[in-house]
N, C-alpha and C positions, 0 to 999 in steps of 0.2 A: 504493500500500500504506500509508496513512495510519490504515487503520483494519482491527485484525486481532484475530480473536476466537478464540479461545482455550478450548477444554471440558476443567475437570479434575475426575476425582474422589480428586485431592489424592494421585493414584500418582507412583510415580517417573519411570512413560512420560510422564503431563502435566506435571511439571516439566522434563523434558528438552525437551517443546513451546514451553514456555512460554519457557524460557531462550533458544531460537532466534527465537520472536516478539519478545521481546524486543530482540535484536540488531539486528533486521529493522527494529521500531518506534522504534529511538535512529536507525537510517540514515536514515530516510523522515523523522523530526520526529513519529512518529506515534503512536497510542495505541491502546490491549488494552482489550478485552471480554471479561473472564473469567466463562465461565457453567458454574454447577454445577446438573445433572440429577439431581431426584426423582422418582421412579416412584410415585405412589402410586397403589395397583389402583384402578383404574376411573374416575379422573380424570384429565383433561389441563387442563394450564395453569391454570385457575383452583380448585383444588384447594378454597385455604381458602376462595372464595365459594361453592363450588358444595355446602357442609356435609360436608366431610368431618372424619376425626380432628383436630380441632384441634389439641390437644392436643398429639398426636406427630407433625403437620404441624410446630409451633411451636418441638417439640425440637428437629428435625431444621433446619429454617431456622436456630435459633440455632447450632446445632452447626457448622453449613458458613460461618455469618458468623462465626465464631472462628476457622474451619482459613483465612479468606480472608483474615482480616487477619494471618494468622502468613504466609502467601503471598504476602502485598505489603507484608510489610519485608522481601523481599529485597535482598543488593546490588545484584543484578543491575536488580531494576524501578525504582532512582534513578531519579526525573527525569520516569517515563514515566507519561503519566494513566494509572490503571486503573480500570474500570469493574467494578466485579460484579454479575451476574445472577444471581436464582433461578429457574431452569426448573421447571412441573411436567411434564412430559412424558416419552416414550421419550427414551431418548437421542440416536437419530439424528433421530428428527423435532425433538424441541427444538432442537438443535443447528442446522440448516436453516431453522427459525423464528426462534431470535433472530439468524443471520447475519441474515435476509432485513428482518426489522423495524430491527436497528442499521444497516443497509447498510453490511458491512462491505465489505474491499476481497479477503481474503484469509483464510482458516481453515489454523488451525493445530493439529494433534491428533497427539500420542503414540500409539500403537498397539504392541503384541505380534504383531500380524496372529493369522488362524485360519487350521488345515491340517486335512484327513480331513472326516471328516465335518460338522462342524460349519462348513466354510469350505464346500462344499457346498449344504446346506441351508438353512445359517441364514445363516451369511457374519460379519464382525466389525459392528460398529459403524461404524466409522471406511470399511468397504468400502460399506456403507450410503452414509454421508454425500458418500464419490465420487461416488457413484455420479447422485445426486439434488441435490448445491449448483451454484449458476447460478455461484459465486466460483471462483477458484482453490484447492485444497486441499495444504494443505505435511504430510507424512507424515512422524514421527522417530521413529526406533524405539530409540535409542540417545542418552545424553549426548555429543552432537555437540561439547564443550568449545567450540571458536570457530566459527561456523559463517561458514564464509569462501567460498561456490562457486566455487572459480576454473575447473570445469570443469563446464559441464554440457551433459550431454547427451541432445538432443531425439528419439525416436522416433515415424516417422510414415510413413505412405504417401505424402502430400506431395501429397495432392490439393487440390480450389480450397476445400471445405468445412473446411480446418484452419487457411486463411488467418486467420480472425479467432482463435480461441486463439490461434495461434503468434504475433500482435502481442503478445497478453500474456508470451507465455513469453520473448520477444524485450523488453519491457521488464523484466521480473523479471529477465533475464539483466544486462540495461543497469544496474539498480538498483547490481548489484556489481561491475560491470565483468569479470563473465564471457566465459570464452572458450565459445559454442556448439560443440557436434559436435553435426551432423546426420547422423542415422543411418537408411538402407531397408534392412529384413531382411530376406533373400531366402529362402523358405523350394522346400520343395520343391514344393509346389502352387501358390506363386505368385512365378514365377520373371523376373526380368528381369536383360535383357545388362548389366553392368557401364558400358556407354555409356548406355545407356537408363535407368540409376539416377541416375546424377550429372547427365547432363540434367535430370531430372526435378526433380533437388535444386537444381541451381543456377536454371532458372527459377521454383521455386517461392519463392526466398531474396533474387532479385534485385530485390523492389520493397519491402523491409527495409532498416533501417538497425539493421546491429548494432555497436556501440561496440566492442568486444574483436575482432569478428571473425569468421567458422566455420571447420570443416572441413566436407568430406562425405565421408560413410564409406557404404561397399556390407558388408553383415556375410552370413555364410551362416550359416544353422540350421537344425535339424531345424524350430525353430518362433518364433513372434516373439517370444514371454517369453523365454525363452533366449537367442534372440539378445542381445538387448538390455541381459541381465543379465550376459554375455558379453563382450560388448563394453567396456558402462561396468568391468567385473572388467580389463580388459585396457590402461583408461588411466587406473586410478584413479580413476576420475569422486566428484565431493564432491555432485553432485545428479543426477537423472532423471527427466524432465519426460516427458508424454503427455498426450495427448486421452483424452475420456473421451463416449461419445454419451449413457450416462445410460436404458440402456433399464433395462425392468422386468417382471415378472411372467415368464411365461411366453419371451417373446423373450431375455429374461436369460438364464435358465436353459436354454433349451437354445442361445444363442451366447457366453454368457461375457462375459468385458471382460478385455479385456489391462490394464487399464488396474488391474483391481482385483486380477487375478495380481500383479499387479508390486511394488502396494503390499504384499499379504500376504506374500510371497516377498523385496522386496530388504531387504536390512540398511540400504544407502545411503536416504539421503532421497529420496521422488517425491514429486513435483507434479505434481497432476491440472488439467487445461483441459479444459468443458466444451465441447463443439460445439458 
């Protein structure tokens, strides 16, 4: 986690992001890419080459390099490189283009999440960006004042395809000397013995090396968001970590992603692991 990018549009959700990257980035030795997203209709990315409003392309660039530099005299960002971007793009596609061009190590974004129809149809931004970054994505929804995880806890089926996220979520844990809880939710349609979960859990855990430690936890719910929200509601958890497979179109929409439930839905901080 040496290198962690950061999207604000100078709200108070991205400075609550931002204060947590921060944290992240004095631990590791590491440093922020902070990128701010402009829309302008019907250009991407090269805006001012491609002839558009100069003009009030020019305003708006000045305007976000004035809110950037009142953004990095923080106390908080002492010490730490920062980097600022100008995006022209959507915001979830920018966002995923300069992770993938800075090769960052991790993304970190503020969110309100979306509910009803619009979580639905359209989905937030930030559910967007789950959904489609190759990174790990850190989700805040709140001024996390110290952001310290001394618990966090991992949801998963715990089959051989989570193996490779779960080394990342197992070093993010290691980073802060996290204690893991690993958690299988047993729901009503896909139900397994309480022997047959903790098997499942402890050979899937047992070629890891986790610094703090796990637990394994068997939870019952009506369904896996709940569970999970459930659970971490039931030990305090300070993070909530998942896999995310990243589908789209059509497959999206009619199977969902717990993954993106969870983010819109928890108050606590998630992090997403791509498969």
């Amino acid at each position: 986690m040496k290198k962690i990018l950061v999207p604000t549009d100078f709200s108070d959700y991205a400075e609550y992001a931002l204060k947590v990257a921060a944290q992240i980035a004095k631990e590791n030795n590491g440093e922020i890419v902070l990128v701010h997203l402009l829309e302008v209709p019907g250009q991407e990315s090269d805006a001012v080459t491609d002839g558009a409003d100069i003009p009030e392309i020019m305003f708006f660039m000045k305007k976000a390099h004035e809110l950037f530099e009142d953004t990095k005299s923080a106390d908080y960002l002492e010490g730490i490189p920062v980097e600022e971007v100008i995006q022209f793009d959507r915001a979830f596609e920018g966002i995923v283009k300069t992770a993938k061009k800075h090769e960052v190590d991790l993304i970190v974004m503020g969110s309100h999440g979306a509910s009803g129809f619009q979580e639905m149809f359209i989905g937030s931004n930030t559910e967007k960006v789950v959904r489609t970054s190759d990174v790990p994505v850190l989700v805040i929804k709140k001024n996390e004042g110290g952001f310290n995880p001394a618990n966090f806890v991992f949801a998963s089926n715990f089959t051989d395809e989570i193996k490779k996220p779960f080394a990342q979520a197992v070093d993010f844990a290691n980073s802060f000397n996290a204690k893991l809880h690993l958690v299988y939710v047993n729901t009503p349609n896909n139900f397994k013995s309480t022997h047959a979960a903790q098997k499942l859990i402890a050979d899937f855990a047992a070629g890891f090396t986790i610094t703090n430690g796990y637990t394994s936890n068997i939870y019952n719910d009506t369904d896996v968001e709940k569970g999970v929200l459930h659970f971490a509601n039931s030990i305090n958890a300070d993070l909530i970590g998942i896999c995310t497979h990243g589908r789209s179109g059509l497959a999206h929409f009619f199977n969902g992603s717990i993954s993106e439930d969870l983010v819109n839905h928890s108050v606590r901080p998630v992090v997403t692991f791509r498969i």
